[in-house]
C-alpha positions in Angstrom: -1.0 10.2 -27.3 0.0 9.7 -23.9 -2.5 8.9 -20.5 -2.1 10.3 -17.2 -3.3 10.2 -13.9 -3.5 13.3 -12.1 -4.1 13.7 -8.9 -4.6 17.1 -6.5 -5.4 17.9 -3.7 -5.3 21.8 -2.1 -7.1 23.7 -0.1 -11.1 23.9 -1.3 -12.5 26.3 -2.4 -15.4 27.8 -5.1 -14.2 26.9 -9.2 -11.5 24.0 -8.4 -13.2 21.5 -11.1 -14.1 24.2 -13.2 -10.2 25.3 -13.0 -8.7 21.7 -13.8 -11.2 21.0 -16.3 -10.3 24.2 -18.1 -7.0 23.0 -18.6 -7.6 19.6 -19.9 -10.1 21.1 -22.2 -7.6 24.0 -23.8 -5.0 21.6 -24.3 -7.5 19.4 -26.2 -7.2 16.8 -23.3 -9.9 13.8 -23.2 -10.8 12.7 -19.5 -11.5 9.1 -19.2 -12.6 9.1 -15.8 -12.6 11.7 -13.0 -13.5 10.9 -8.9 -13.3 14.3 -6.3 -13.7 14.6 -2.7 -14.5 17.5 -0.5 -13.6 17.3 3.6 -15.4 19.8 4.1 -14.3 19.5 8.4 -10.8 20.5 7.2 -11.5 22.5 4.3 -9.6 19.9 1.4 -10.1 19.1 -2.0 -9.3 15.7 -3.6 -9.2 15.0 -7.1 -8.0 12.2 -9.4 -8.4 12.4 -13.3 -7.5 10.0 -16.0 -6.5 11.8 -18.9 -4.8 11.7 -22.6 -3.8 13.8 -24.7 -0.4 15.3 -26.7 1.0 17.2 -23.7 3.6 16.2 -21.5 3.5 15.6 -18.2 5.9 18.4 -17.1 3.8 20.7 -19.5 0.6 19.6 -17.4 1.5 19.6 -14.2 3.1 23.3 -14.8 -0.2 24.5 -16.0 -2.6 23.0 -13.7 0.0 24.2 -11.0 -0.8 28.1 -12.2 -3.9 28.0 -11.9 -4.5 26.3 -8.4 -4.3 27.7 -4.9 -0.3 27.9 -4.3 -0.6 25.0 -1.2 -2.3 22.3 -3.8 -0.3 19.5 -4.3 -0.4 18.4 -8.4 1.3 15.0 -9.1 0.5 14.1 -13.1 1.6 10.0 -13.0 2.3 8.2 -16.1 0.5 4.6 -15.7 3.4 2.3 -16.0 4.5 -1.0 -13.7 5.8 0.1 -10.6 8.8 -1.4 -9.0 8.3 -3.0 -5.2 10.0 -5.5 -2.8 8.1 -7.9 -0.1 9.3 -8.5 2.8 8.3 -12.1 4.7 9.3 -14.1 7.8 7.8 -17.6 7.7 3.9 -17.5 6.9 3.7 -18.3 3.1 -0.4 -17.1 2.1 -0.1 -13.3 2.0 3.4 -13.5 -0.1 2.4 -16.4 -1.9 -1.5 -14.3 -2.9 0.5 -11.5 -4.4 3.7 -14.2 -6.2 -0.1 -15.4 -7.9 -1.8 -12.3 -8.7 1.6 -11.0 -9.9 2.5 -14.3 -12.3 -1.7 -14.2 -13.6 -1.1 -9.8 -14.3 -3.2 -8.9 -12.1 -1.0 -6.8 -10.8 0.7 -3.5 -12.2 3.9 -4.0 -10.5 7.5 -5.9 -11.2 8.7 -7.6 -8.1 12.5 -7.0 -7.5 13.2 -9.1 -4.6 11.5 -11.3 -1.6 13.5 -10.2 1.2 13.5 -12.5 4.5 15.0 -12.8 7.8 14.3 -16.9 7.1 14.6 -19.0 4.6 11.9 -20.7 4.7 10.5 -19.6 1.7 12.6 -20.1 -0.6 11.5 -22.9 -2.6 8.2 -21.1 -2.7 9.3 -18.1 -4.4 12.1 -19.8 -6.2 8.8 -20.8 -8.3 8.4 -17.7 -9.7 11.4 -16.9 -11.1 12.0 -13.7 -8.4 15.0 -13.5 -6.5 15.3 -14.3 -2.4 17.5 -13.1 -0.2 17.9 -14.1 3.3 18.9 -11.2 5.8 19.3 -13.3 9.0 19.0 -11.2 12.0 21.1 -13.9 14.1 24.5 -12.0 15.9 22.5 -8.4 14.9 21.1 -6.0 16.7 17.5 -4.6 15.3 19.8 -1.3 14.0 22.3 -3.5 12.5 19.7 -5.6 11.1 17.6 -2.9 9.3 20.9 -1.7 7.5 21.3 -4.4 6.2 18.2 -4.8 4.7 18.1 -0.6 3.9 21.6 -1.0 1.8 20.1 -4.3 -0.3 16.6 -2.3 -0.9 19.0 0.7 -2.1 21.2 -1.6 -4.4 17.7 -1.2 -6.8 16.7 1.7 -8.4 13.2 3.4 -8.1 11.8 1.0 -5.6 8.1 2.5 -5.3 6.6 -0.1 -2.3 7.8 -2.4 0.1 5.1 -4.8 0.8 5.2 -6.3 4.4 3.4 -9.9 3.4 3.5 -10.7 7.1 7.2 -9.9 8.1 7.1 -10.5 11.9 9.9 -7.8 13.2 8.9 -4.3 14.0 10.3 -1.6 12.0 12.7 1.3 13.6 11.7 4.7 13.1 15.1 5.2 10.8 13.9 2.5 9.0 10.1 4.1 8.5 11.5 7.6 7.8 14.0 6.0 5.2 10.5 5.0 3.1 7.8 7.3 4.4 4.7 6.2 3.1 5.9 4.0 1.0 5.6 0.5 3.6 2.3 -1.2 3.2 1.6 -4.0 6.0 -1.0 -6.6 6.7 -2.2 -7.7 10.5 -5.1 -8.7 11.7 -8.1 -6.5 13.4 -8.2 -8.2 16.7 -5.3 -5.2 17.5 -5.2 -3.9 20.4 -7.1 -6.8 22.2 -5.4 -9.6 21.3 -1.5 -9.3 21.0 0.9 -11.9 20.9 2.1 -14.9 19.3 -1.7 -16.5 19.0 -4.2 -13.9 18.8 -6.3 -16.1 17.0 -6.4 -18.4 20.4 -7.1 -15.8 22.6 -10.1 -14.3 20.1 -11.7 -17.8 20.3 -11.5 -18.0 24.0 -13.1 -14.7 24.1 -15.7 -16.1 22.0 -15.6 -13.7 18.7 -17.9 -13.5 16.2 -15.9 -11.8 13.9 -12.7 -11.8 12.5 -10.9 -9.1 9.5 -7.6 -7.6 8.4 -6.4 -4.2 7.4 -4.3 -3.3 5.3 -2.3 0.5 6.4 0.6 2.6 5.8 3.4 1.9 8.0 4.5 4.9 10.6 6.0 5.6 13.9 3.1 4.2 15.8 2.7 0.6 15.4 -0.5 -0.9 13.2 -1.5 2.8 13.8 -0.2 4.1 10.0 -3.1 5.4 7.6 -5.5 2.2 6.3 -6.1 1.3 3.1 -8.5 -1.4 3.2 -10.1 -4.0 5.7 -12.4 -6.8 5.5 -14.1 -8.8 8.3 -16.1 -11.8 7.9 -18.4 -13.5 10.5 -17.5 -16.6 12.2 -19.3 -18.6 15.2 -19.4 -20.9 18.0 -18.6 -24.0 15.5 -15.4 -22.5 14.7 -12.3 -23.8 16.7 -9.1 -21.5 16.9 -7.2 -23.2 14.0 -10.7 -22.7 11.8 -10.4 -19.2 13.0 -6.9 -18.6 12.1 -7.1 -20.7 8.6 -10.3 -17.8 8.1 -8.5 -15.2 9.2 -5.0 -15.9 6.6 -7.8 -15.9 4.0 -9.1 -12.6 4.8 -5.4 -10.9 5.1 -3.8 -12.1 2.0 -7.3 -11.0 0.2 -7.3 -7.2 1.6 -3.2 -7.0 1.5 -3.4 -7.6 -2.3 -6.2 -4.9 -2.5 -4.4 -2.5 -0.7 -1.3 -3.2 -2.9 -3.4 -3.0 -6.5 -5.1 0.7 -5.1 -1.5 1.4 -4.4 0.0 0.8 -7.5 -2.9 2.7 -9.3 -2.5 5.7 -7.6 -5.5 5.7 -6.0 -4.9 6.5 -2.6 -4.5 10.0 -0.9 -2.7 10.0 2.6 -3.7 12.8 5.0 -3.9 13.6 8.9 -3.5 9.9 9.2 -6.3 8.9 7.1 -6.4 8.0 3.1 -8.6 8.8 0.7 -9.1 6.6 -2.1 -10.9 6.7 -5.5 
C-alpha cells in the first residue's frame, strides 16, 4: 500500500470535492487527512489530500486529471526525503538550526552540500558529516560567480531546494530562473526601512518595538518573492542593538526552518505572488 499527497488546484467551481473524493473512493483509496481553499476574489480552488491505497501515482494523477476542469493543476507526491543544498556566507545560526533539526530528524530532507563564498564555516558543518564547498567570489564577476556555483548545484541529481541560510550576495535573474521556485531565503522584516550592513542599529535608533523574519520564495524582485512564514516578537526600550540583533537571529533561524519543513511536506501553494499553505 502506498501514501500520497495530492495536491490541486484549478479553477473553482460547483462539485470539485465531490469530484476528487469520487475517485479516491472508486479506487478503494483511504484519505488520512484533507485541507481545501477557495479564493473566491480570483475564482481558485486549493486542495491537498493524504491518501493510500493500491494505485499508482501515474494511475491517480491520470484519473483525477479526467475528471477536473482542463486548467487544474494535479501533482500526486510520494512522501519521501527530499534532496536540498544551503547556501551561507559567514553568519552560523540559521545554517547551524537546520545542520540540528536535520541531525535530530526533524527534518524530511538529505543535505547534499553547504555551499559558501567563505570558509568560515567549515569546521561547523564539518561536524555533521555534510560536505562544504567554498565558491570564492574573489577575481569573479557576479555572472562568473553564479556559474560556478549553478554547475556544482547541477553536478547532483534531483536537487529539490536550495536553502539560502543567510547567504549575503544577491541572486541574478539567470540564476533565479535556473530554480524558479525552488530558492527559499531568510531576512529580516525591518525591509524596506532599514537596509544595509546593520539594520538592527538603525531599528534601535528608531526606537522599535518589534522585531520578525520571513521566510519567502526567491524571484526577480528582491525580498519581494512569495512568503512562507514570519514571526515577530516584541522588544523594548531595555533592549540595546546587539540585544536586538541576538533576538532577531533567534527569530530567523526559527521561521527559516519552518518554511523549509512546510516545504519539504508539500504544503505550500505558490500563486500571483502569494502561497497558500495547509
Amino acid at each position: 500500500m502506498s501514501q500520497y499527497r495530492v495536491l490541486i488546484d484549478a479553477n473553482d467551481e460547483k462539485g470539485l470535492v465531490h469530484k476528487v473524493s469520487s475517485v479516491f473512493y472508486e479506487h478503494e483509496m483511504n484519505i488520512l487527512s484533507n485541507s481545501e481553499f477557495v479564493d473566491k476574489e480570483n475564482n481558485k480552488f486549493f486542495m491537498r489530500s493524504v491518501v493510500d491505497g493500491d494505485i499508482d501515482a501515474l494511475k491517480l494523477s491520470g484519473f483525477l486529471q479526467e475528471l477536473l476542469p482542463k486548467s487544474a493543476s494535479v501533482r500526486v507526491i510520494e512522501p519521501k526525503k527530499k534532496n536540498i543544498i544551503i547556501m551561507a556566507t559567514k553568519e552560523m545560526h540559521a545554517l547551524g538550526d537546520i545542520l540540528i533539526r536535520h541531525e535530530a530528524g526533524e527534518l524530511e530532507a538529505n543535505i547534499l552540500a553547504v555551499i559558501s563564498n567563505y570558509n568560515d564555516l567549515e569546521s561547523l558543518v564539518s561536524k555533521f558529516d555534510i560536505p562544504y564547498i567554498c565558491i570564492s567570489h574573489d577575481g569573479l564577476n557576479r555572472s562568473e560567480h553564479e556559474s560556478k556555483i549553478i554547475e556544482c548545484i547541477n553536478s547532483y541529481e534531483n536537487v529539490d531546494y536550495i536553502v539560502l541560510a543567510k547567504y549575503m550576495r544577491i541572486l541574478t535573474p539567470r540564476f533565479v530562473e535556473t530554480y524558479e521556485d525552488k530558492i527559499i531565503n531568510i531576512h529580516h522584516s525591518f525591509l524596506p526601512a532599514f537596509i544595509g550592513a546593520n539594520p538592527y542599529k538603525q531599528a534601535y535608533d528608531r526606537g522599535v518595538k518589534i522585531i520578525g523574519a520571513t521566510a519567502h520564495f526567491v524571484n526577480n524582485n528582491l525580498d519581494e518573492g512569495p512568503i512562507i512564514a514570519q514571526e515577530v516578537i516584541h522588544v523594548d526600550h531595555a533592549y540595546g542593538w546587539r540585544d536586538m540583533q541576538r533576538s532577531g537571529r533567534d527569530v530567523e533561524k526559527v521561521v527559516l526552518s519552518r518554511a523549509l519543513k512546510l516545504a519539504l511536506e508539500d504544503r505550500i501553494f505558490v500563486y500571483a505572488n502569494k502561497t497558500v499553505i495547509f
